[in-house]
C-alpha positions, -999 to +999 in steps of 0.1 A: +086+599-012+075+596-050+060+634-061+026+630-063+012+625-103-011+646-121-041+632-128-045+634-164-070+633-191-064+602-213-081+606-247-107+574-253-093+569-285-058+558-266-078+528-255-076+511-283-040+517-291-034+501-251-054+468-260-027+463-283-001+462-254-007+421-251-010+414-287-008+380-283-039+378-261-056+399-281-052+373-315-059+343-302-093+360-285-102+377-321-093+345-332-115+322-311-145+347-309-147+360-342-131+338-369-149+307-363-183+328-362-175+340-394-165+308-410-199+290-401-215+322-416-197+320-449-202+284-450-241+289-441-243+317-475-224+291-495-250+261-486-282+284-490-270+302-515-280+274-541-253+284-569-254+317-560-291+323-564-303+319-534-342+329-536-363+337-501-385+304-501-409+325-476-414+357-492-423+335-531-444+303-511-466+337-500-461+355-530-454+331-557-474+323-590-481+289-595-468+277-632-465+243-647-428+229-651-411+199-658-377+178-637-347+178-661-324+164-639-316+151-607-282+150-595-271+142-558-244+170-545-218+150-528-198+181-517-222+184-491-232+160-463-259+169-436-266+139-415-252+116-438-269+123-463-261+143-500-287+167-510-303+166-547-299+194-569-333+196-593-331+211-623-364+222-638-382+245-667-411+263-670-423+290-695-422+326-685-433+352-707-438+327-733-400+315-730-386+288-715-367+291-680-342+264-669-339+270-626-323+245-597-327+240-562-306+219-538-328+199-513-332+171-487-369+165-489-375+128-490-398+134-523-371+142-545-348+118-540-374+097-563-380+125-588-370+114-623-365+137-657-393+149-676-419+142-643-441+169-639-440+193-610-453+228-593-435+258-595-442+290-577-425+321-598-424+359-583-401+388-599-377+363-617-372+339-590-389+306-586-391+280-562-406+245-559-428+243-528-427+211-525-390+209-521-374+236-495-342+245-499-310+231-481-304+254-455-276+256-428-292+253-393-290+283-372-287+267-343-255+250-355-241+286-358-250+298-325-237+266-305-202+260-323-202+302-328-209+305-291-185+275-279-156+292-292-167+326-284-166+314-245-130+300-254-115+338-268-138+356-242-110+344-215-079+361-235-100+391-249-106+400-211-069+396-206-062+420-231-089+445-218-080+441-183-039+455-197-055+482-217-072+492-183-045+488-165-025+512-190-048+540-191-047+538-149-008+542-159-009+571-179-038+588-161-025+584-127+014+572-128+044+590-117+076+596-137+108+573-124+138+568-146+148+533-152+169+513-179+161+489-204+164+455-193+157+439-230+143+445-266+120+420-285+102+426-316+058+426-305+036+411-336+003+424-335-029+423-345-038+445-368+000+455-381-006+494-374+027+502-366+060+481-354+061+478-316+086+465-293+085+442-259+108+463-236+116+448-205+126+476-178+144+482-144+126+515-128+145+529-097+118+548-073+125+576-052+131+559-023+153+534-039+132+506-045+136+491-080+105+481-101+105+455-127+081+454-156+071+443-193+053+466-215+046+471-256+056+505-274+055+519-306+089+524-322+091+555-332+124+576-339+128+584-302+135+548-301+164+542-326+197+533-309+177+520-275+196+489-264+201+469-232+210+495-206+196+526-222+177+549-202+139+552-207+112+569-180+086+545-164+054+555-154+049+539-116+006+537-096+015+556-070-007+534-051+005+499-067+041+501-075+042+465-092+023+478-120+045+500-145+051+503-179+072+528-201+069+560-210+056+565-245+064+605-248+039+611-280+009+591-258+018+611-225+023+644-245-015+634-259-026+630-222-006+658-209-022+683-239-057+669-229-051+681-194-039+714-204-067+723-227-093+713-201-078+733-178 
């Protein structure tokens, strides 16, 4: 019969070190949920951003002074297409303090697609900012962000749970399992993300007590313990007591961690 395992205390912070035991999972769900996200967000800054002014049309259509000021050009942006169609970039001046102030704003209203230099128009000017009121802003639709954000968000969801469901299953190892010696089966370099430290896909033969061998896969981080391992070197597996497929091996700093944590609480 297998000796029956401490439970120990597993530090939380541990958790985060086991999510990186299926790295792969764990990219492509960061990948899916999060990089997308942040594309359409970057993209949505670049498009309201106007040139990298970007004023709040809100806060100056309520706040705004109303000034005189005159088109001096009007040029369609073909860099960007929203429902097949190129926004116009106006460029307008107005006097401020007795000196003239050249502004732009990119927009789709239908009015200023027929605007022509030197036409008169009304500007609304607050704290250095302006707008024209009559023509909003380009603006990336929100909605367009939270359906393609959330589309493949519901893709990576899937491999992030993957990954969460291992870490769990991990911590169950290290809090619960019992010691069993076993070999190495096979060494394989583990690229994760992010590239904390250099970690290793063992593969593992476990022998229980009673004979019975347990096979498994599980990441560790190579540290010097590990220089020399090969095929057929003996490592210590951690075994559930109460599910003897699930194993992994022994990572001595993480189960000294554990180990400590029990100690000090007792």
């Amino acid at each position: 019969m297998m000796n029956d395992a401490a439970s120990r205390r597993v530090p939380a912070g541990l958790f985060i070190r086991f999510l990186l035991d299926r790295p792969r999972a764990l990219s492509v769900g960061l990948m899916l949920a999060v990089l997308p996200a942040g594309v359409l967000i970057l993209l949505s800054w670049l498009i309201t951003s106007m040139d990298g002014k970007g004023p709040d049309f809100d806060s100056l259509l309520a706040e705004g002074a109303s000034v005189a000021a005159t088109v001096v050009d009007v040029t369609p942006v073909t860099r960007i297409t929203i429902e097949n169609r190129n926004p116009v970039r106006i460029t307008y001046r107005y006097e401020a303090g007795g000196s003239p102030v050249t502004d732009v704003v990119q927009t789709m209203a239908e009015a200023g697609y027929g605007l022509k230099p030197g036409q008169a128009v009304t500007a609304l000017v607050a704290g250095g900012d302006s707008i024209l009121p009559d023509f909003p802003p380009v603006v990336f639709p929100q909605w367009a962000i939270a359906v393609i954000g959330g589309i493949f968000a519901m893709m990576g969801l899937p491999f992030l749970l993957y990954a969460w469901a291992g870490a769990v299953a991990r911590r169950r190892l290290y809090h619960c399992g019992v010691l069993i010696d076993g070999t190495v089966d096979s060494l394989s370099p583990s690229h994760c993300v992010p590239f904390t430290a250099t970690r290793m896909q063992v593969a593992f033969t476990g022998t229980t007590e009673e004979g019975r061998a347990v096979k498994g896969s599980s990441v560790v981080v190579v540290d010097e313990s590990w220089h020399g391992k090969k095929r057929g070197s003996a490592v210590r597996v951690l075994v559930d007591p109460s599910l003897t497929e699930r194993a992994c091996v022994v990572e001595g700093a993480v189960l000294v961690q554990c180990d400590e944590g029990l100690n000090a609480k007792g």
